[in-house]
MARGUMAR-455449 format. One line per 10 residues: their letters; for each residue z, y, x of C-alpha. Coordinates in nm, 4 decimals. Each point is the difference from the previous one (the first is absolute). Layout:
BEGIN
a) Z,Y,X ~ ... .
//
This chain:
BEGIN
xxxxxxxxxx) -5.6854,3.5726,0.2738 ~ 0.3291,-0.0856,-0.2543 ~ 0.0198,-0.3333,-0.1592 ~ 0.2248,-0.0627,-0.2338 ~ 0.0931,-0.3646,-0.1293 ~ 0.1393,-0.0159,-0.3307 ~ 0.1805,-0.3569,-0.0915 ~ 0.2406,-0.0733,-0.2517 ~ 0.2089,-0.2440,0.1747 ~ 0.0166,-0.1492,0.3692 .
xxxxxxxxxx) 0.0346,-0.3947,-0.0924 ~ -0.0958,-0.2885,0.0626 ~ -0.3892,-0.0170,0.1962 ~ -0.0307,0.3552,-0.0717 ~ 0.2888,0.0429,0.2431 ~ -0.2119,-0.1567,0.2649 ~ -0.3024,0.1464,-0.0830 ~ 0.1794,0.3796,0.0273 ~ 0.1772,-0.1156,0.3326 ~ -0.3439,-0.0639,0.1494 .
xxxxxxxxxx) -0.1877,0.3047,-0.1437 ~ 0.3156,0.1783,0.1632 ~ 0.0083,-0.1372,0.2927 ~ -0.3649,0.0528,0.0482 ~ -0.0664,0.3474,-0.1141 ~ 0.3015,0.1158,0.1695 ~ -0.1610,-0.0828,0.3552 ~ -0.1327,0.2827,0.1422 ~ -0.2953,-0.1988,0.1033 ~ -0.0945,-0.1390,-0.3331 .
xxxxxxxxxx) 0.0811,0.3292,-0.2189 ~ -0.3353,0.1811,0.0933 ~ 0.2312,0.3209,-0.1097 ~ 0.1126,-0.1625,-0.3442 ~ 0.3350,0.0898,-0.0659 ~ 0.1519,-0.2427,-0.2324 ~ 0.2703,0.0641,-0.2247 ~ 0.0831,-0.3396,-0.2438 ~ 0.2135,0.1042,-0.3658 ~ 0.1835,-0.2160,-0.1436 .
xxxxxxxxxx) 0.2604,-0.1821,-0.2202 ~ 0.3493,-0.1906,0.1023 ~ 0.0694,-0.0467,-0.3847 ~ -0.0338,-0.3369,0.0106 ~ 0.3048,-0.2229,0.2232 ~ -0.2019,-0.1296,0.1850 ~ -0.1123,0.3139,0.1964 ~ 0.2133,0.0809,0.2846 ~ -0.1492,0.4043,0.0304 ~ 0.2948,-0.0190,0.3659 .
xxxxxxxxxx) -0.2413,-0.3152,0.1315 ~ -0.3502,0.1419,-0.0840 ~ 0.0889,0.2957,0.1453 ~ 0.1363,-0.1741,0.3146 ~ -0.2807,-0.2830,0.0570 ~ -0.3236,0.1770,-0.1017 ~ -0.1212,0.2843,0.2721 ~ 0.1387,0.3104,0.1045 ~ -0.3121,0.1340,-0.0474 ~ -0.0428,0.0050,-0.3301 .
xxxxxxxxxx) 0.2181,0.1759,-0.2474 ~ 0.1869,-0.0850,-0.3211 ~ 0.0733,0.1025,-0.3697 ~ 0.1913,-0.1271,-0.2318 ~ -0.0870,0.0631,-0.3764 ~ 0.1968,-0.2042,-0.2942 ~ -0.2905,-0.2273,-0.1665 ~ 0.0382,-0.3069,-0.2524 ~ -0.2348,-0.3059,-0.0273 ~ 0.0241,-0.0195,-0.3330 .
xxxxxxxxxx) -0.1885,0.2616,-0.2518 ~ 0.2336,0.2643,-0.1223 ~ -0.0692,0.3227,-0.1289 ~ 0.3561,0.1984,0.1128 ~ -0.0438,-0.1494,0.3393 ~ -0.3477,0.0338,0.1019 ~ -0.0101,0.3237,-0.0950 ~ 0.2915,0.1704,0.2299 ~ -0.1712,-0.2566,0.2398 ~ -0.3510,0.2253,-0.0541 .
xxxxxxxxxx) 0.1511,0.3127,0.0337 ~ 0.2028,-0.0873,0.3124 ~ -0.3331,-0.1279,0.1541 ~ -0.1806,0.3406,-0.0735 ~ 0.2729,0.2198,0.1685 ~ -0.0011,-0.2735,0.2552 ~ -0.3609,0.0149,0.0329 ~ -0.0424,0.3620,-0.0426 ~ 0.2625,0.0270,0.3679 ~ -0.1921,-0.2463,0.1899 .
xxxxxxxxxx) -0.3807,0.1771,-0.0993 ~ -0.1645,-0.3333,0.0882 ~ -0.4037,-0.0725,0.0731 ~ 0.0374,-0.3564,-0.1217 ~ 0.2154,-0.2169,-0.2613 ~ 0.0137,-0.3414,-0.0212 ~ 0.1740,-0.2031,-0.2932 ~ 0.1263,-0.3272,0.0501 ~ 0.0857,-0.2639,-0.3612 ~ -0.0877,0.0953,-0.3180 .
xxxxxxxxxx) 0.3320,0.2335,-0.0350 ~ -0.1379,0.2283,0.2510 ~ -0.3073,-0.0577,-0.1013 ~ 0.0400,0.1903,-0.3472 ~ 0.3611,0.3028,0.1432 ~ -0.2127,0.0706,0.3210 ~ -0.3516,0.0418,-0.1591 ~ 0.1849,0.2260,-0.2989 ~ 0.1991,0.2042,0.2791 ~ -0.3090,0.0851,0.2229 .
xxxxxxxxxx) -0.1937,0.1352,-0.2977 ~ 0.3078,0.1793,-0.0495 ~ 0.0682,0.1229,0.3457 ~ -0.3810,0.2321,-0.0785 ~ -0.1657,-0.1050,0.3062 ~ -0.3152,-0.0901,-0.0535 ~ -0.0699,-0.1088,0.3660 ~ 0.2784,-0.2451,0.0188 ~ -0.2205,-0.3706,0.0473 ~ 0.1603,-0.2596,-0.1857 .
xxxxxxxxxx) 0.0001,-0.4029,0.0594 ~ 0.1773,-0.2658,-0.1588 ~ 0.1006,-0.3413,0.0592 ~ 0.0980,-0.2440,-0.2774 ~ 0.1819,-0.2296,0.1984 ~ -0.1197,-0.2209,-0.3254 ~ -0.0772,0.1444,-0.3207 ~ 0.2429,0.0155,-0.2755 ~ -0.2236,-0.1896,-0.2252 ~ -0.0748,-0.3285,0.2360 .
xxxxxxxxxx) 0.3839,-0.1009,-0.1269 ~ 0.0313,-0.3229,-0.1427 ~ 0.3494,0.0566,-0.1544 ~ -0.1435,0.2677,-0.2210 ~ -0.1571,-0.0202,-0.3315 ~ -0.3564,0.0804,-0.0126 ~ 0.0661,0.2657,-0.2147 ~ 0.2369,0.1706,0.2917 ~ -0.2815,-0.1037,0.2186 ~ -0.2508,0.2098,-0.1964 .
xxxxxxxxxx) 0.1988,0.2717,0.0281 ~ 0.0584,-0.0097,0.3342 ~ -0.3462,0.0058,0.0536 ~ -0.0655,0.3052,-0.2292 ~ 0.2580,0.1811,0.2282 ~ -0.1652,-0.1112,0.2910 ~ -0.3562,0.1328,-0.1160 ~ 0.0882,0.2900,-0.1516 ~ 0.2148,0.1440,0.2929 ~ -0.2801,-0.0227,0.2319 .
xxxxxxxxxx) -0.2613,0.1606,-0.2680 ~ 0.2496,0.2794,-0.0502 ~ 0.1331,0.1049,0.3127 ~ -0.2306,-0.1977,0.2720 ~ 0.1000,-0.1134,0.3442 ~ -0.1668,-0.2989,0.1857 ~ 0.1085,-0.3560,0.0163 ~ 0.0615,-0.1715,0.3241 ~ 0.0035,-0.3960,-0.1166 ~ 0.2442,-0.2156,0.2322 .
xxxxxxxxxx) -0.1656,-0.3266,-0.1069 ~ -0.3422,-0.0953,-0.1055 ~ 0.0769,-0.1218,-0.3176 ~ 0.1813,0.3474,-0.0779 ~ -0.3358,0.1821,0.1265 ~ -0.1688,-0.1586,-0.2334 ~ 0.2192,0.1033,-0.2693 ~ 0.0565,0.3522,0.1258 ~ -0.4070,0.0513,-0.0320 ~ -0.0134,-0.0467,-0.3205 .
xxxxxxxxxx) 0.2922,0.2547,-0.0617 ~ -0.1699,0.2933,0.2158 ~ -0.0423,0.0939,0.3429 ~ 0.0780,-0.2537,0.2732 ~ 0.0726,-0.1291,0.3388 ~ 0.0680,-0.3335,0.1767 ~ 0.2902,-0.0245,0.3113 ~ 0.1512,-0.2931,-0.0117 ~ 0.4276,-0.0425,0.0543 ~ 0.0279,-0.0883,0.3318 .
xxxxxxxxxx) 0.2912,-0.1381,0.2718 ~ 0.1001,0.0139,0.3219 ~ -0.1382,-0.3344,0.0733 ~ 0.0780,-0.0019,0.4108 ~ 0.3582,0.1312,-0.0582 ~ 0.0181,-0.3292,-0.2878 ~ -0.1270,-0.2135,0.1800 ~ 0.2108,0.0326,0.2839 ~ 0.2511,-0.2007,-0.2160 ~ -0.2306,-0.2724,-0.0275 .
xxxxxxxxxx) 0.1324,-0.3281,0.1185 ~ -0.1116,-0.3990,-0.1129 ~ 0.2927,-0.0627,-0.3061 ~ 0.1894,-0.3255,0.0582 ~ 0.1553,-0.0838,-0.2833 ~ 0.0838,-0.3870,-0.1227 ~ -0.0936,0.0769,-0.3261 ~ -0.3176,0.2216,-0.1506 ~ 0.1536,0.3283,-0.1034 ~ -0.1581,0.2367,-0.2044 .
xxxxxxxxxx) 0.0581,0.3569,-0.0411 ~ -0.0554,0.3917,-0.0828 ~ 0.0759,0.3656,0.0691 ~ 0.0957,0.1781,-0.2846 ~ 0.2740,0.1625,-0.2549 ~ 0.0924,-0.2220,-0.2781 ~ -0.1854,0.1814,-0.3074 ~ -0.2294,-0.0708,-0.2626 ~ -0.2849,0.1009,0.1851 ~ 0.0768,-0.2977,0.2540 .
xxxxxxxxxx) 0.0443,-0.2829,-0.2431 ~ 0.3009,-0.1536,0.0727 ~ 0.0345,-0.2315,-0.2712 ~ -0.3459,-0.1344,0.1264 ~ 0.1114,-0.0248,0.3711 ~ 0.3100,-0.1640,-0.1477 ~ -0.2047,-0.2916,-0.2425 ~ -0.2101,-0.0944,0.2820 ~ 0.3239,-0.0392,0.2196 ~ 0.0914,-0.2706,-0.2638 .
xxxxxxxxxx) -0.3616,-0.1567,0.0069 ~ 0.0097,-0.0006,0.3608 ~ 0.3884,-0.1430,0.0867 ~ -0.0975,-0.2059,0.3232 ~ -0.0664,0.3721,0.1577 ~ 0.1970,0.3311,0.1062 ~ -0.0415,0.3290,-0.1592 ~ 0.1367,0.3200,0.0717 ~ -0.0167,0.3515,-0.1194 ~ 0.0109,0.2534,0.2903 .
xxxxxxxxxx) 0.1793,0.2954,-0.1906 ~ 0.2305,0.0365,-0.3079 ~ -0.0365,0.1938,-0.3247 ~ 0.1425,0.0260,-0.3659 ~ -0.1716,-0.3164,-0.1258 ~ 0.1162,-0.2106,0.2600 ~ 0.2003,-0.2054,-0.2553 ~ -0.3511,-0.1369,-0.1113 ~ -0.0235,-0.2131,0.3427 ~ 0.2250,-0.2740,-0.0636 .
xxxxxxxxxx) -0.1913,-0.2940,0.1266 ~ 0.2279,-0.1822,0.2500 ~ -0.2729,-0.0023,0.2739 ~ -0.0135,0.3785,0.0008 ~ 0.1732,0.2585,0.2467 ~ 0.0202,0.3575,-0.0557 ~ 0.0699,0.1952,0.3033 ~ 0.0996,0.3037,-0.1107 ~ -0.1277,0.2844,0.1554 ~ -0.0062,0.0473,0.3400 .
xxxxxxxxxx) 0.0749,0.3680,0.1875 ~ -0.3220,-0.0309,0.2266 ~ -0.3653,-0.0494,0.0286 ~ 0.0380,-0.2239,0.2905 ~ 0.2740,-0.2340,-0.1498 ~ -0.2747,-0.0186,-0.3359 ~ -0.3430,-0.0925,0.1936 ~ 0.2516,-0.2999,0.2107 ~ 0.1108,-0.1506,-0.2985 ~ -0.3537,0.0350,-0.1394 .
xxxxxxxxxx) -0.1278,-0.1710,0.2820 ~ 0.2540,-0.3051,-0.0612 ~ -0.1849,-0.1003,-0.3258 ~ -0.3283,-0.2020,0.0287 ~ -0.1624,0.0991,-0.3016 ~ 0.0016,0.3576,-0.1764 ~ 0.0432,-0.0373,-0.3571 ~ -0.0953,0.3270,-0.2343 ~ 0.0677,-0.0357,-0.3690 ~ -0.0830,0.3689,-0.1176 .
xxxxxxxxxx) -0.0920,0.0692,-0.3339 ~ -0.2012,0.3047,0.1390 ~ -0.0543,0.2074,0.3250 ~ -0.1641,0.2138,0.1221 ~ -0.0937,-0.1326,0.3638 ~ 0.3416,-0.1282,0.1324 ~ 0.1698,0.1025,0.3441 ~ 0.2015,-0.3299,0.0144 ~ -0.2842,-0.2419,-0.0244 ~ -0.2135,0.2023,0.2624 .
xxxxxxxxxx) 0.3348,-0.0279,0.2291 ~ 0.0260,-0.4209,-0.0691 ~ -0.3869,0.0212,0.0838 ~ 0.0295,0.1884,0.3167 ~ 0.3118,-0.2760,0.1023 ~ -0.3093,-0.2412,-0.0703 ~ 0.1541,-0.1856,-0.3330 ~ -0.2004,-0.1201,-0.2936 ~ 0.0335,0.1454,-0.2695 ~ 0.0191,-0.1596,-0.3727 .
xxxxxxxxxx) -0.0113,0.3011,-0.2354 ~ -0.0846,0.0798,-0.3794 ~ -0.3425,0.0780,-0.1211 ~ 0.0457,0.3741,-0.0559 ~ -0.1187,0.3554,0.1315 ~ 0.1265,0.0300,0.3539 ~ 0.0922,-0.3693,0.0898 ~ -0.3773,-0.0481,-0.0148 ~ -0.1029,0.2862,0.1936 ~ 0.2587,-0.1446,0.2974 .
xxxxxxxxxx) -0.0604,-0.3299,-0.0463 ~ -0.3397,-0.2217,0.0698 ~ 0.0337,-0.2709,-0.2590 ~ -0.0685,-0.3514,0.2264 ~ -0.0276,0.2258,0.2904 ~ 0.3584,0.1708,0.1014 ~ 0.1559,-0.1394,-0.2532 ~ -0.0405,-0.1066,-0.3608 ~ 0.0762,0.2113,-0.3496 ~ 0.0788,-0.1794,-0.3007 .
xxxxxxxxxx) -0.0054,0.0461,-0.4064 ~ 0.2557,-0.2762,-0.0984 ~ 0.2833,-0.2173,0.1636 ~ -0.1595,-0.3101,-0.0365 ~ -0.2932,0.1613,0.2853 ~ 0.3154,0.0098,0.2683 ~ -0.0132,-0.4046,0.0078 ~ -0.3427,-0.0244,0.2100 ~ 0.1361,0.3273,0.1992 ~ 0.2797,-0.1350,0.1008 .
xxxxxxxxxx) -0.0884,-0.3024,0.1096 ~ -0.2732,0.1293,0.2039 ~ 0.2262,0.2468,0.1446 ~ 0.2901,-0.2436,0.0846 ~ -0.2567,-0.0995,0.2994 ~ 0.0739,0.2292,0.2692 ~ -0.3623,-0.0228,0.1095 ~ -0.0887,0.1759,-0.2894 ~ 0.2530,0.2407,0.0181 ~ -0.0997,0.0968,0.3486 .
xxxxxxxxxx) -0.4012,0.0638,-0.0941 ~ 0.1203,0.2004,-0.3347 ~ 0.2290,0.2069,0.2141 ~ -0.2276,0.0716,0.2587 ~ -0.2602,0.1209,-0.2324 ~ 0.2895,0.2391,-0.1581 ~ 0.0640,0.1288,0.2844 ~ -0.3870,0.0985,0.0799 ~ -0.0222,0.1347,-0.3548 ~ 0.2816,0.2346,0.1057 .
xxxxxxxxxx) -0.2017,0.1055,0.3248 ~ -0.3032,0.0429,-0.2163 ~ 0.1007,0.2074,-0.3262 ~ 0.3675,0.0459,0.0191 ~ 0.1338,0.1617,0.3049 ~ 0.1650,0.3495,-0.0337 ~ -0.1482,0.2027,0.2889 ~ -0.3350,-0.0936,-0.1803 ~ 0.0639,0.0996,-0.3010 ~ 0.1970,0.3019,0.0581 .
xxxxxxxxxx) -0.2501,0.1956,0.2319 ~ -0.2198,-0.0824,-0.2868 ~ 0.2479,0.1667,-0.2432 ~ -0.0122,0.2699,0.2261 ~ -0.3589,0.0664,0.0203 ~ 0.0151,-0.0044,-0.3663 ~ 0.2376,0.3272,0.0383 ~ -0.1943,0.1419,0.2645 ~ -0.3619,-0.0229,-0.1755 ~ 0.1035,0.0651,-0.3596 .
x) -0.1089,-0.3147,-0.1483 .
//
């Protein structure tokens, strides 16, 4: 059985995500005779196409097609076409989409490639239309896209977060398996944090999508503790509270998940997700995480339980303070970590993704 995986770009938690689905279905032992070819984009700077190709498995191959985020009629077009030849060479059984990019080229190309036995999925990875930077008029249109794609050329949805399932139902066909993490191989980097003063802290580029300026006003609120942002980006001018770090990026997994496990609280400020990599990573190093009330924070989170999620600034007060005891910290982290065990860990939800293939759902 082929599987293609169609993304537009390898960034940010998608790059994890991809590394693990690599890693995983290029093991002879977990591949069940799936071979697994992943297409993709190294438009954006970001994407180094020399280090995916070096650090994900052997055993699974790679394309390269020329894709843009952004809508644009010149560009996704030669994009579609290059797909279908691409497509057309590989003959696969199965094609699964990944963001909304792929999403709308891939399902286009397949109907294209005339092959009416090619099965296809696809993951949002967050809708389009959850964004809260976008008027509501953008939003309705992402949604029209959305629904009208699947009506017209099909496909299945395979959900990576509750709250996205729930969405995806009402848009056509779909399926729940969860984003999951190597939570043994994370936790392994676990150690107790001794810092002198409570520092708070997250994973992430500097974009919109993160919030920066939001990270960066509760840095001010907050000047008696530490911040840092674990990762750089092009809005990293927007985090100029004095009590802030930015670390830049760093050229390894392993020198990321230390310095995540030097903060003592995880901190995610998104303005939408879809169910994010980095805060199931500060779970499974058993940290507490404050995040926003959106889709995806609240499908990783347990509000009171592993963590708390919050609407407004003035919320992070009570939070704070109750997470400034490191008794508190040490029960919220220790039901993270269990939440990982329970719903979040890779080999789980990956040999479920694989039975999906395997059975046709």
């Amino acid at each position: 059985m082929r599987v293609v995986h169609v993304v537009e770009a390898l960034a940010g938690g998608v790059t994890t995500y991809f590394k693990d689905l690599s890693n995983f279905f290029g093991a002879v032992e977990n591949s069940k005779g799936i071979e697994t070819t992943i297409i993709y984009s190294d438009n954006r700077k970001e994407v180094d196409s020399e280090k995916v190709e070096n650090e994900f498995s052997h055993g699974v191959d790679f394309v390269k097609i020329n894709m843009v985020r952004e809508f644009s009629v010149v560009n996704d077009f030669i994009s579609t076409l290059k797909l279908i030849k691409t497509l057309k060479k590989i003959k696969p059984d199965i094609v699964h989409l990944h963001s909304s990019k792929a999403g709308v080229v891939g399902r286009i190309a397949c109907f294209f490639v005339f092959n009416k036995k090619i099965k296809i999925y696809y993951t949002p990875h967050g809708y389009s239309f959850i964004r809260t930077d976008i008027s509501s008029f953008s939003k309705k249109i992402y949604w029209f896209i959305e629904k009208n794609i699947q009506f017209i050329f099909g496909g299945t949805t395979i959900a990576c977060g509750d709250t996205e399932y729930k969405i995806a139902k009402k848009i056509g066909k779909s399926i729940l398996n969860r984003n999951g993490i190597s939570v043994n191989e994370i936790n392994q980097y676990y150690n107790k944090p001794e810092n002198d003063v409570l520092t708070i802290g997250i994973v992430a580029r500097i974009t919109n999508a993160r919030n920066p300026v939001l990270f960066n006003n509760i840095a001010l609120r907050y000047p008696h503790y530490n911040f840092i942002w674990i990762g750089d980006g092009e809005l990293n001018y927007k985090l100029n509270a004095p009590n802030i770090k930015i670390t830049g990026w760093f050229m390894d997994t392993k020198s990321v998940l230390i310095e995540l496990n030097n903060i003592d609280i995880y901190l995610q400020t998104s303005l939408w997700e879809g169910l994010p990599i980095a805060v199931l990573e500060a779970m499974a190093l058993k940290k507490p995480v404050i995040a926003t009330n959106v889709i995806g924070n609240k499908d990783a989170v347990l509000n009171n339980e592993t963590g708390f999620l919050f609407n407004s600034i003035e919320e992070l007060d009570n939070y704070f303070l109750f997470l400034s005891e490191e008794k508190n910290r040490i029960i919220f982290g220790e039901k993270a970590l269990e939440r990982c065990y329970a719903f979040f860990d890779k080999n789980k939800n990956f040999s479920s993704l694989s039975s999906i293939y395997i059975n046709g759902l």
